[in-house]
Structures are given as structure tokens and as C-alpha cells.
Backbone as CSV, one residue per row, in Angstrom:
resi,resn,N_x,N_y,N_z,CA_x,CA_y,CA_z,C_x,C_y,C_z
1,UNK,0.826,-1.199,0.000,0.000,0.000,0.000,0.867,1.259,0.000
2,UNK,0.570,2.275,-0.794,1.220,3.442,-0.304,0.355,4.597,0.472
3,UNK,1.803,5.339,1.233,1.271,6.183,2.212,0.694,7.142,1.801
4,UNK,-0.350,7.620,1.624,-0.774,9.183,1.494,-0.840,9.967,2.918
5,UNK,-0.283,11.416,2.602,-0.444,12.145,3.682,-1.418,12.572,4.662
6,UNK,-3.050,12.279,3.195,-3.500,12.545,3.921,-4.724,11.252,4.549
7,UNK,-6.135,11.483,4.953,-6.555,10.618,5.443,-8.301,10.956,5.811
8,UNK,-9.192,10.471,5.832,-10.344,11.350,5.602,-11.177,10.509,7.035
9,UNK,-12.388,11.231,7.593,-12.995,11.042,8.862,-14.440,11.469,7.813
10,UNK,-15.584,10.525,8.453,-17.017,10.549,7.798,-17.984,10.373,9.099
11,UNK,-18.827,11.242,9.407,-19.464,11.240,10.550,-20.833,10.719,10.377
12,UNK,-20.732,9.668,11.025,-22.385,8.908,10.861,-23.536,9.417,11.866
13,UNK,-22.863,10.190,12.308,-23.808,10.679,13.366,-24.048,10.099,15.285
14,UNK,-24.382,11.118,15.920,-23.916,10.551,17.300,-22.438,10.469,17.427
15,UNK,-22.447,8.983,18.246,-20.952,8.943,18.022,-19.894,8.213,17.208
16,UNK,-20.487,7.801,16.046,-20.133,6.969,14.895,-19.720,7.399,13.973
17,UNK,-18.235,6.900,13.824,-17.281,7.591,12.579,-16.586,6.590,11.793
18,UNK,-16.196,7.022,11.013,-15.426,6.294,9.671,-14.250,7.047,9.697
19,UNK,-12.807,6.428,10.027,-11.368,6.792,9.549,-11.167,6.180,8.382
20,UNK,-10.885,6.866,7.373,-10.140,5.631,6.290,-8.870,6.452,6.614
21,UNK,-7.436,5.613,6.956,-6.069,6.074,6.775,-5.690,6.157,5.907
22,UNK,-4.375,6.935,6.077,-3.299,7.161,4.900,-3.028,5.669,3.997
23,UNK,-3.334,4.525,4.952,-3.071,3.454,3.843,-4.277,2.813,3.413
24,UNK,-5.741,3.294,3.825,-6.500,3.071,3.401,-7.248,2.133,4.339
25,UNK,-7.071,2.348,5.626,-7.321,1.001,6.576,-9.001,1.703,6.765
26,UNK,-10.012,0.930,6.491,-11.298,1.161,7.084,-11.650,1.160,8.968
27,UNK,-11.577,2.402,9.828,-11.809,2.039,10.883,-13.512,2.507,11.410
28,UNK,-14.128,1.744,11.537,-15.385,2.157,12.378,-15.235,2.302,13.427
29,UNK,-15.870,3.335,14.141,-15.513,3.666,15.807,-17.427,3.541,16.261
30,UNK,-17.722,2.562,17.338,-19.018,2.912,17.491,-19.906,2.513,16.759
31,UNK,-19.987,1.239,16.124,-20.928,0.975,15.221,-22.604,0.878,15.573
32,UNK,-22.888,2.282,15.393,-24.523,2.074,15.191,-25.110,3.297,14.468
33,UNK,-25.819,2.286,13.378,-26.001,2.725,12.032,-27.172,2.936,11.990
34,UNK,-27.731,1.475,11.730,-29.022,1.166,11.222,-30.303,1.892,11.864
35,UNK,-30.142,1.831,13.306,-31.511,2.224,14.189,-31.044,4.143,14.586
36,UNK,-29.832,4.287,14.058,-29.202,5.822,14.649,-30.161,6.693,13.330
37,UNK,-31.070,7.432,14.703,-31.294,8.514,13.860,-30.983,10.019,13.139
38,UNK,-29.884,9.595,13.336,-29.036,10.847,13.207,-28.359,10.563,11.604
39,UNK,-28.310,9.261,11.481,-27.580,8.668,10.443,-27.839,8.909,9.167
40,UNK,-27.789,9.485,8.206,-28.181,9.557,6.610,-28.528,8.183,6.315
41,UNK,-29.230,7.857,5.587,-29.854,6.589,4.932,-28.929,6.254,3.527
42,UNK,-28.036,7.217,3.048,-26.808,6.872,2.354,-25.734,6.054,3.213
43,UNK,-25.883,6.273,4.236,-24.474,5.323,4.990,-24.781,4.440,5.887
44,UNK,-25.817,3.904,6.028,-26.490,2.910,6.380,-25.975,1.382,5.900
45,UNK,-26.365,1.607,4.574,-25.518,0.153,4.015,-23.905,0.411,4.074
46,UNK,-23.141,0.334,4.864,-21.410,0.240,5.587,-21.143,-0.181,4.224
47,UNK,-19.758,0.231,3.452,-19.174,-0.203,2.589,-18.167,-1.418,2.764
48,UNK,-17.388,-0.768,3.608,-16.289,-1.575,4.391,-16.083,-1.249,5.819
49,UNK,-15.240,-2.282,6.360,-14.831,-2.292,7.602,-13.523,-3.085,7.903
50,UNK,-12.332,-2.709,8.092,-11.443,-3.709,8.378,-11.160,-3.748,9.796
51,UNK,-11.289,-2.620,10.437,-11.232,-2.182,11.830,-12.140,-1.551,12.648
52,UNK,-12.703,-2.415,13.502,-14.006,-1.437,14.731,-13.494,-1.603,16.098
53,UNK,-13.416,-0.681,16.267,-13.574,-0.252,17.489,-14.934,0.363,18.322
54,UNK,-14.803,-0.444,19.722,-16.342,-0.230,20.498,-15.740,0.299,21.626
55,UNK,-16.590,1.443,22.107,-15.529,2.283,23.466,-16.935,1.850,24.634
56,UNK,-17.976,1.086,24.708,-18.394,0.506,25.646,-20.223,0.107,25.306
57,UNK,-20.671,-0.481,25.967,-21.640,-1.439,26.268,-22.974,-1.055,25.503
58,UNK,-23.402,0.390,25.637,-24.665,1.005,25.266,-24.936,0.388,24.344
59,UNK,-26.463,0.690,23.914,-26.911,0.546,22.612,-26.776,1.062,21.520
60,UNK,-26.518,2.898,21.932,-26.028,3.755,21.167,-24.717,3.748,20.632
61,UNK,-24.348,2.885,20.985,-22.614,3.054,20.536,-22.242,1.206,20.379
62,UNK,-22.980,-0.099,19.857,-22.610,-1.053,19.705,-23.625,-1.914,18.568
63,UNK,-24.798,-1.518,18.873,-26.274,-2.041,18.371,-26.277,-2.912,17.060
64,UNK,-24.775,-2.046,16.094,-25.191,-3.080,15.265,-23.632,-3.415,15.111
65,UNK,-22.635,-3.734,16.049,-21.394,-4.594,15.915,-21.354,-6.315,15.264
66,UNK,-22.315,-6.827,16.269,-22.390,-8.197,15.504,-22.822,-8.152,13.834
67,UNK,-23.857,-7.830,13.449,-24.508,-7.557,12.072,-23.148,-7.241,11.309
68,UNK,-22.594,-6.178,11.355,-21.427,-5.708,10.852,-20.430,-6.354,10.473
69,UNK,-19.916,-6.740,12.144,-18.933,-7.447,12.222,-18.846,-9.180,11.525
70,UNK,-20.039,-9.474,11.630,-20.612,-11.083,10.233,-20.080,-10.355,9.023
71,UNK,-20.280,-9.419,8.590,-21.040,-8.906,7.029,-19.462,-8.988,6.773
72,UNK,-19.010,-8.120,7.563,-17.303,-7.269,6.613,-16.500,-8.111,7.347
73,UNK,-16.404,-8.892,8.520,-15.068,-9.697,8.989,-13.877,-9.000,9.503
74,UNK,-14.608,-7.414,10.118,-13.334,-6.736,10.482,-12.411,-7.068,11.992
75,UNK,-11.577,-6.563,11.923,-10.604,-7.027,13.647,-11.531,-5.836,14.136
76,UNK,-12.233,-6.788,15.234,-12.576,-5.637,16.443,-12.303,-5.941,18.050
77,UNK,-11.801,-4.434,17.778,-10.869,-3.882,19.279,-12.547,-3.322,20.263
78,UNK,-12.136,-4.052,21.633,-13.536,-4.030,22.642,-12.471,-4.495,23.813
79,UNK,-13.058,-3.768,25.165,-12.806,-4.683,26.437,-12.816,-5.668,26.652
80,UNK,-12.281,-6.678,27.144,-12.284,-8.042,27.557,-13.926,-8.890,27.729
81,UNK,-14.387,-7.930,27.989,-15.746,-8.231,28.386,-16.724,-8.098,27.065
82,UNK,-16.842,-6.751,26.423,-17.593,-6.819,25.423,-16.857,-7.674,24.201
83,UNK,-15.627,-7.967,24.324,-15.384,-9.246,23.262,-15.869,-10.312,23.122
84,UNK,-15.900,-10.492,24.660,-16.038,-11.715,25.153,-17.816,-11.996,24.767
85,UNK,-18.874,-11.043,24.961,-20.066,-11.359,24.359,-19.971,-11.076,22.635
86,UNK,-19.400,-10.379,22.114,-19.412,-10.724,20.939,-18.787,-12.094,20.421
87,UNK,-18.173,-12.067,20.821,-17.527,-13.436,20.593,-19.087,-15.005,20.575
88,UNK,-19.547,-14.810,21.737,-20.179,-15.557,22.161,-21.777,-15.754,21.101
89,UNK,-22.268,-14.674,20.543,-22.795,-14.199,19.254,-22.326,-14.627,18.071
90,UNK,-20.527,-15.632,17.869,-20.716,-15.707,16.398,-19.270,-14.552,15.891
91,UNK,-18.745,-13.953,16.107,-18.126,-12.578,15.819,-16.596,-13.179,16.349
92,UNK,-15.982,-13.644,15.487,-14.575,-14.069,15.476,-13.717,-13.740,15.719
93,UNK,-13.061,-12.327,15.006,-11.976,-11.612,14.761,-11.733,-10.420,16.257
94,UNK,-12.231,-11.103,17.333,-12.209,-10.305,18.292,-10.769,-9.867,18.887
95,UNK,-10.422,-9.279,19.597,-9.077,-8.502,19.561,-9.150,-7.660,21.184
96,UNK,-9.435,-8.567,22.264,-9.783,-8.265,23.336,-8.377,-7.595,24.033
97,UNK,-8.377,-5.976,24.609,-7.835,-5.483,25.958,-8.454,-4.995,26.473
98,UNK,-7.286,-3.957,27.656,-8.095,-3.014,28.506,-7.097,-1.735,28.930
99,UNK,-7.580,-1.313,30.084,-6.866,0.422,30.165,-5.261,0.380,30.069
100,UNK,-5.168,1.338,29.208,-3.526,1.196,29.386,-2.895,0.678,28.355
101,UNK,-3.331,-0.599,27.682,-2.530,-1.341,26.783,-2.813,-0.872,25.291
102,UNK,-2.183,-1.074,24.662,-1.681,-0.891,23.359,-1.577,-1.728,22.620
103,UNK,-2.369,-2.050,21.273,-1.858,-3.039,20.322,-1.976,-2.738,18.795
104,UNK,-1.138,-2.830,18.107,-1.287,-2.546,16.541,-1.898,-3.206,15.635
105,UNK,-2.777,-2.842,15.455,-3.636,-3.581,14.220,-3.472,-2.909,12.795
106,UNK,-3.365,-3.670,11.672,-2.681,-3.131,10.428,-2.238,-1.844,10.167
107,UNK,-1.411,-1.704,11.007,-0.475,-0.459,11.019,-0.887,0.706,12.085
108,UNK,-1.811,0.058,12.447,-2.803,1.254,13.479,-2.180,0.998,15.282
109,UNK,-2.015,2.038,15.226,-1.496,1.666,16.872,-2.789,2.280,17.586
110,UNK,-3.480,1.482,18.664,-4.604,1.546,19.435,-4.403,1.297,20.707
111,UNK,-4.469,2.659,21.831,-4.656,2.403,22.973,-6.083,2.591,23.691
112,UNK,-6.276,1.890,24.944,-7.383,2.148,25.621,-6.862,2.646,26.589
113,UNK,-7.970,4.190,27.065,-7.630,4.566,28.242,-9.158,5.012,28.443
114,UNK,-9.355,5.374,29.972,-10.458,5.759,30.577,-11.458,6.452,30.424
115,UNK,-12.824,6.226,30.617,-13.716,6.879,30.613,-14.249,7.002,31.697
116,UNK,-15.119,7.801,32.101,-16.124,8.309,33.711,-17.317,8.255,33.205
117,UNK,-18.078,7.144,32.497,-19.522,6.811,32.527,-20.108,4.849,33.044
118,UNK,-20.857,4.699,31.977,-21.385,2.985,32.538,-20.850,2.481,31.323
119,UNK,-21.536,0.952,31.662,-21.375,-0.101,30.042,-22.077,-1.240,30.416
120,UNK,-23.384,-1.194,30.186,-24.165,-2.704,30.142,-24.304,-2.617,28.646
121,UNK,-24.674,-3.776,28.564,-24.746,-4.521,27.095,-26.397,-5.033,27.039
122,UNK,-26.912,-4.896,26.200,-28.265,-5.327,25.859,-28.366,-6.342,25.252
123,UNK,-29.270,-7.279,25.680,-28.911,-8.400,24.742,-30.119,-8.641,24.369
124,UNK,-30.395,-9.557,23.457,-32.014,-10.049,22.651,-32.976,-9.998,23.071
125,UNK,-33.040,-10.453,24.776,-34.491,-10.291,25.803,-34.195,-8.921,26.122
126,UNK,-33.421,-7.738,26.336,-34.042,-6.764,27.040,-33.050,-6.289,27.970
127,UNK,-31.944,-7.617,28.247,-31.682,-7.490,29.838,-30.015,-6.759,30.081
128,UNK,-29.756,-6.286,30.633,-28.479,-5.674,31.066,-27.606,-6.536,31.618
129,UNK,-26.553,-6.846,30.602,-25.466,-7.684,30.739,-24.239,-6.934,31.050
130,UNK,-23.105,-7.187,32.029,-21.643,-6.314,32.504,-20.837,-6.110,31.655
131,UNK,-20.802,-5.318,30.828,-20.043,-4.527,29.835,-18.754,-4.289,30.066
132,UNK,-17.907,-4.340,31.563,-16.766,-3.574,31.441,-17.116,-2.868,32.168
133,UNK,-15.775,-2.114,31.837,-15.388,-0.111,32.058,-15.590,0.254,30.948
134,UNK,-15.933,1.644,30.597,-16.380,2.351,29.791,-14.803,2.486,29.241
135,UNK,-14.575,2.918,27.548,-13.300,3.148,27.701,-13.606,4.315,26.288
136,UNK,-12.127,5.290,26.683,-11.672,5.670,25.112,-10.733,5.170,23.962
137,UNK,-10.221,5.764,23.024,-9.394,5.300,22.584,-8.600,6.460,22.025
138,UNK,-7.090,6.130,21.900,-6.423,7.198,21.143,-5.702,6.245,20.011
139,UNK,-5.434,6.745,19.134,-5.464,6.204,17.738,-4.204,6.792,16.621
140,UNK,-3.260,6.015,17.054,-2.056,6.538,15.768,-1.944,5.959,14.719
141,UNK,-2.425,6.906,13.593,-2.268,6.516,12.090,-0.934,6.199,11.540
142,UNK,-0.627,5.682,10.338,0.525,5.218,9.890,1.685,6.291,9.777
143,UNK,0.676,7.533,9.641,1.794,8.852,9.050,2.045,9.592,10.803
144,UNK,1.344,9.144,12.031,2.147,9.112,12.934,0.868,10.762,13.470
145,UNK,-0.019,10.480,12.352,-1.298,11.303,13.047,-2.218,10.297,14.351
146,UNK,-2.729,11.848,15.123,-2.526,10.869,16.465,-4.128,11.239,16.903
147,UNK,-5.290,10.442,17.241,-6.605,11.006,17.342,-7.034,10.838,18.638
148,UNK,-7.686,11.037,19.218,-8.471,10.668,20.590,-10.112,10.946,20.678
149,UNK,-10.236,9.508,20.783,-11.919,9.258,20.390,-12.280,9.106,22.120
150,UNK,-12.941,10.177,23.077,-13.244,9.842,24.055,-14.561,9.055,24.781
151,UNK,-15.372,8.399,23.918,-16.364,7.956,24.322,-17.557,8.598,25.010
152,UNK,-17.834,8.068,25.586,-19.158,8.702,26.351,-18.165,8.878,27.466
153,UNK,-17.919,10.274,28.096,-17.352,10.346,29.436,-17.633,11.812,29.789
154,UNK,-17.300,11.943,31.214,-17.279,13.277,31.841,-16.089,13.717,31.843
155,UNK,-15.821,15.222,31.956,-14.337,15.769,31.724,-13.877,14.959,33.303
156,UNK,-12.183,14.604,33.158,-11.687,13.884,34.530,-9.921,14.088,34.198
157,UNK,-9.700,14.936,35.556,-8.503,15.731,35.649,-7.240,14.915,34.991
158,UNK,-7.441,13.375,34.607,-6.322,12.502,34.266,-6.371,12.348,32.685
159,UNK,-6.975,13.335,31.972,-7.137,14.036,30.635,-5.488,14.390,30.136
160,UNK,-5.252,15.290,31.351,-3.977,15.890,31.626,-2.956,15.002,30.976
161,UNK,-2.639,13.530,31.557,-2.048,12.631,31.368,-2.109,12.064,29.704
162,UNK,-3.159,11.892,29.251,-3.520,11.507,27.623,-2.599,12.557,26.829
163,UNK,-3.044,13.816,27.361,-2.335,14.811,26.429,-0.812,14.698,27.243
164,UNK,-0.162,14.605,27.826,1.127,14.155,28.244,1.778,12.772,27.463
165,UNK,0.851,11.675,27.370,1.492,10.534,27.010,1.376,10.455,25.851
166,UNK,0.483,11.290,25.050,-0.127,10.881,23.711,-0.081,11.693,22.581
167,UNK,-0.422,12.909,23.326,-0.596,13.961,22.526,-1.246,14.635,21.464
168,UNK,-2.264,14.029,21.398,-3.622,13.736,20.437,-3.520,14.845,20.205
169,UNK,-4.002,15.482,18.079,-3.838,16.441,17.727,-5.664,16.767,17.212
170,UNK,-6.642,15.491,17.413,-7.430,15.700,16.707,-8.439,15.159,18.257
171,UNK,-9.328,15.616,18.562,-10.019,14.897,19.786,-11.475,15.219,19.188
172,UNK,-12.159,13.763,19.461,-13.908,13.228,19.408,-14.554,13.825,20.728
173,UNK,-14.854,14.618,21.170,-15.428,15.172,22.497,-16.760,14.804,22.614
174,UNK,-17.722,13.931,23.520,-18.917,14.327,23.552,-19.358,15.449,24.152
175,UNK,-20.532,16.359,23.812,-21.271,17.608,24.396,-22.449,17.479,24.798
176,UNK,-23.130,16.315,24.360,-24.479,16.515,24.757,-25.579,16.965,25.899
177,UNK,-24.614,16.501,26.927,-24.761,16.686,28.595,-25.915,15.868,28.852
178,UNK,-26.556,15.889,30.253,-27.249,14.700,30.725,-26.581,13.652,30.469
179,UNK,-26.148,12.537,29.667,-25.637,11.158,29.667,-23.922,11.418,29.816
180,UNK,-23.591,12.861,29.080,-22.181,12.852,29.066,-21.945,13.976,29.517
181,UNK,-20.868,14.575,29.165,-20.498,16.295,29.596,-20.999,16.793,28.848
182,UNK,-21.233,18.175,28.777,-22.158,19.489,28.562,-20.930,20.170,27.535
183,UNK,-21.326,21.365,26.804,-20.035,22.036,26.370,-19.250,22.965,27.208
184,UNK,-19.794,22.842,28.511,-18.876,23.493,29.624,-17.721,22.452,29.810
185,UNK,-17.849,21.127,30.096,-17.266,20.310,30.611,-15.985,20.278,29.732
186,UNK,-16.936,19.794,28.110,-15.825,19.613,26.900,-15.082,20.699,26.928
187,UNK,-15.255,22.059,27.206,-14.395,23.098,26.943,-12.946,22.883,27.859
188,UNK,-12.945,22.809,28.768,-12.358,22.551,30.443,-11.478,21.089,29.646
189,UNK,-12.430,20.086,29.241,-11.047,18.706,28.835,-10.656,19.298,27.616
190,UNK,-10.632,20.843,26.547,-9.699,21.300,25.353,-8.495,21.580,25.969
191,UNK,-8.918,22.722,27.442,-7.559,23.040,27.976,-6.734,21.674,28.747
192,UNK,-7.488,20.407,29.164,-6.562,19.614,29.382,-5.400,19.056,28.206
193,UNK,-6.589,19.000,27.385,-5.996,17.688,26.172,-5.415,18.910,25.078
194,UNK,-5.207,19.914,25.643,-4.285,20.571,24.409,-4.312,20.421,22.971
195,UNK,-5.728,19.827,22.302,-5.322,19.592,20.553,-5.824,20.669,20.105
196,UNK,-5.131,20.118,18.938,-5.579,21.567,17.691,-6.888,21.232,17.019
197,UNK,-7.447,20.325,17.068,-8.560,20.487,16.211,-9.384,19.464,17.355
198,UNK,-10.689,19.855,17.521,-12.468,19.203,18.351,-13.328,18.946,17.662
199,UNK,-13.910,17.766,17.316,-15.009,17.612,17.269,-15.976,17.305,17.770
200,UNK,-16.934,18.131,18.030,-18.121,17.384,18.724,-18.743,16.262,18.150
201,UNK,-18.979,15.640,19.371,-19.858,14.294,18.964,-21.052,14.438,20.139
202,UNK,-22.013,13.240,19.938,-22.694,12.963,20.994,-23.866,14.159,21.519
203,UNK,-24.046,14.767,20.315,-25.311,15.816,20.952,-26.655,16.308,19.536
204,UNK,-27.264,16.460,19.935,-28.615,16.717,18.766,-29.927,15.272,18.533
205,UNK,-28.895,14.161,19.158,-29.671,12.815,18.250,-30.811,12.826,18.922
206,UNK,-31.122,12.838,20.467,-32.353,13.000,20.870,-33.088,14.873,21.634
207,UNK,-33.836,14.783,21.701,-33.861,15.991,22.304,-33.180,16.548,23.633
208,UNK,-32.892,15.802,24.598,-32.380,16.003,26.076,-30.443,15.891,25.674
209,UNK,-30.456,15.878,24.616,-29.258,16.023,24.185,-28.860,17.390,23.592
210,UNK,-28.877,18.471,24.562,-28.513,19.559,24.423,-27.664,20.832,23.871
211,UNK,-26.120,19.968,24.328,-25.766,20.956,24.065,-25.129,20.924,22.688
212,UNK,-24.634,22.041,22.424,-23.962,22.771,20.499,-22.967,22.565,20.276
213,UNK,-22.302,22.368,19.289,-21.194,23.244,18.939,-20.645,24.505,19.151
214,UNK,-21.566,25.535,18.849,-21.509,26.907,19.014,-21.513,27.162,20.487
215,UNK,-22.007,26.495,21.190,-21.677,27.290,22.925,-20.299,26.447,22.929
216,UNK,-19.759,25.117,22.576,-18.348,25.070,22.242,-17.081,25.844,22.426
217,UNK,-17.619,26.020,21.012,-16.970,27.304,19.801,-16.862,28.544,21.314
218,UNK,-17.696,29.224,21.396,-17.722,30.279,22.752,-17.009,30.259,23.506
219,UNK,-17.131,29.035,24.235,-16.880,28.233,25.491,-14.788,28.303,25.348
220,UNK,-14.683,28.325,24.290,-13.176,28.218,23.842,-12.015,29.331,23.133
221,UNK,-12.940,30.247,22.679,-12.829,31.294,21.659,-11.555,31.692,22.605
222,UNK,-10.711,31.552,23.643,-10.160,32.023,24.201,-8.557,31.103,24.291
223,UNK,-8.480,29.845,23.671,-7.728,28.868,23.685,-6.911,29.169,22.101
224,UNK,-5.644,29.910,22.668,-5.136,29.900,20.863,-4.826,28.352,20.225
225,UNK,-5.301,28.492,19.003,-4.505,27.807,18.051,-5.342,26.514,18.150
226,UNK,-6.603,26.684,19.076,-7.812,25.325,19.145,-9.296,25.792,18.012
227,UNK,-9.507,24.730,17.156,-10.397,25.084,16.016,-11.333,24.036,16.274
228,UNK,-12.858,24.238,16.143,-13.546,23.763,16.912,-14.271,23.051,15.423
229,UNK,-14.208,22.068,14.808,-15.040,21.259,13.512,-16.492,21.035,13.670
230,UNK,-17.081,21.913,13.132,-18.506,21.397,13.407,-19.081,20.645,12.061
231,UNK,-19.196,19.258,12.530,-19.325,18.242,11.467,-21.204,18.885,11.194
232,UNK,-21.675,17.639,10.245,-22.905,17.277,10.354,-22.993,15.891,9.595
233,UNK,-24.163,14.999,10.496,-23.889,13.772,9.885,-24.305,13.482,8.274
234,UNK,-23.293,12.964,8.082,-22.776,12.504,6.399,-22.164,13.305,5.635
235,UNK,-21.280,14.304,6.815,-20.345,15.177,6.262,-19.010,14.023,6.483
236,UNK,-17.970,14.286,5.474,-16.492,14.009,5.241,-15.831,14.850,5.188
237,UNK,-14.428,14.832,6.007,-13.337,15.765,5.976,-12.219,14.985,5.614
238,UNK,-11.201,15.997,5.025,-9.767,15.354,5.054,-9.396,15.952,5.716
């Protein structure tokens, strides 16, 4: 494969994204498509997938991993625990850690580190199965671009540390508030996590999902050299 410099991000809405890398590696973060109403009905049918990643248990952020994960046969990166029920579903290519560790998948270097929310798992009857710890992920591309997808979490002072060990230039923030942080919160983890470029995730899909971009954007206007991306779902960037 050759390297291109650059590398493109496709927002499915909520908290569901598409990396294709510089070498072309398909990563899903969050697979839920089908029932996400946030989702364009163009990206519904998934093209590819070589790589998913699940940052914890919800419905909103897993719902349609198995489906997926049958269809395209991608390596998916999950906690020990949510592997372990996918696995148990049929779903092969599982690729089980947890906080802290690091492993490279086709050229992709993937760590898990912490989140401050829940993770039950829903299963066919209804019922709430132990998901884990909630987790994030930070994500180094081949060309040594470095992302941080934080999951569903509340801002938590050991942010500090990610941007110390990691140095993420591109960060997935949720805003929505009520289930996650607010755009007060997200503003407060920009000045932890020091990147140059935010995207919001995680706000608009239902109504009690509050907060903006633009109180963001506000919330920050004061942080040089931080640019705040306000996607919309079935927008693509390079």
C-alpha cells in the first residue's frame, strides 16, 4: 500500500465515525447505524470495515457490531468483556484489551484509556449484561497522526495525562450533557488535552441532548490555536 499524507474522517452521526487512513485502513468507531437517527440513509448500508472499534456497552454506541462485524469480517478492538459477548454471538476476529494497553492492528497503533460513565450490554431479551469499564481510545495513524476518540465520558482531571502521554492532535469530544459532559465540561477537557482540532460528537440525536457546537466554539474562543469542527452527519473531511 502506499502512504498518502492525507486521510479522511465521515461522521455517521452521534458517536459513529469512519477513519479511512493514509493506507486506506477502514476504521469504524461505534458501530450504530441502522436504528441511529441521526444517520443519513446513504451510509447505512457500511461499505467496508477492516477495523471497529467499540468504546463501551450502550446501545447507542454497539447495536449493530455483531450484524457488521458477520457482514465485513473486520478485527474488532472491545474490552475483555464486550469481546467476550461478541464473541459468544458468532463474531470471530475479536481482539480483546483493557486500560492502558496498546496493540497494533494493520499499522494502526490503538490504545485504551479511561472513561467516567457505565457499560451494560443489551442483549435479545431486554436485559443488562456487565459490559466492562467504559473506555476511550487514542489512535495513531501510519503517518504518525494521532486522534483521541473519548467515548461517552465526563471531563476527569487525568485528561492531563492523555495529552502528556499521547498527545492527540485531533479529539472526538462528547457535548451533549445529561448522559455525558455538557459544552462546559468539553471546553475545560480542550484546555486539558491541548489539541488543535475538536469535534463534537454525541449531541442533537435526541432531544435532552442539548448541548452545540456553538456554545463550544464560545466556550473556547479564548484557547489559541484550538479550532472547533462542526461536522454534520454525512459530512467528510480530510
Amino acid at each position: 500500500m502506499i502512504l498518502k499524507r492525507d486521510f479522511s474522517i465521515t461522521w455517521y452521526g452521534h458517536s459513529t465515525f469512519k477513519i479511512v487512513s493514509p493506507k486506506g485502513v477502514h476504521i469504524l468507531i461505534d458501530p450504530w447505524v441502522m436504528g441511529n437517527p441521526a444517520c443519513p440513509d446513504h451510509l447505512k448500508a457500511v461499505d467496508k470495515i477492516d477495523l471497529m472499534l467499540i468504546t463501551h456497552g450502550h446501545f447507542d454506541h454497539m447495536a449493530d457490531a455483531v450484524a457488521l462485524a458477520k457482514r465485513h469480517n473486520p478485527k474488532v478492538v472491545a474490552i475483555f468483556e464486550i469481546a467476550g459477548f461478541l464473541g459468544s454471538r458468532g463474531v470471530g476476529s475479536t481482539l480483546p484489551m483493557n486500560m492502558g494497553g496498546t496493540q497494533r492492528v494493520d499499522g494502526i497503533a490503538v490504545t485504551m484509556v479511561q472513561a467516567f460513565h457505565s457499560s451494560g450490554i443489551q442483549d435479545e431479551e431486554g436485559r443488562l449484561l456487565y459490559g466492562g469499564d467504559p473506555a476511550g481510545y487514542v489512535i495513531t495513524l501510519e503517518n504518525g497522526f494521532t486522534l483521541y476518540h473519548a467515548g461517552d465520558t465526563q471531563v476527569f482531571g487525568d485528561m492531563r495525562l492523555i495529552a502528556q502521554l499521547y498527545e492527540p492532535q485531533l479529539c472526538f469530544l462528547p457535548i451533549g450533557d445529561l448522559f455525558t459532559m455538557s459544552p462546559k465540561e468539553a471546553a475545560y477537557a480542550c484546555r486539558l488535552l491541548k489539541p488543535k482540532w475538536v469535534i463534537p460528537m454525541h449531541f442533537g440525536t435526541f432531544p435532552p441532548l442539548t448541548g452545540t457546537p456553538a456554545k463550544l466554539r464560545q466556550l473556547t474562543k479564548t484557547i489559541r490555536g484550538l479550532k472547533v469542527i462542526d461536522m454534520k452527519p454525512g459530512d467528510t473531511i480530510k
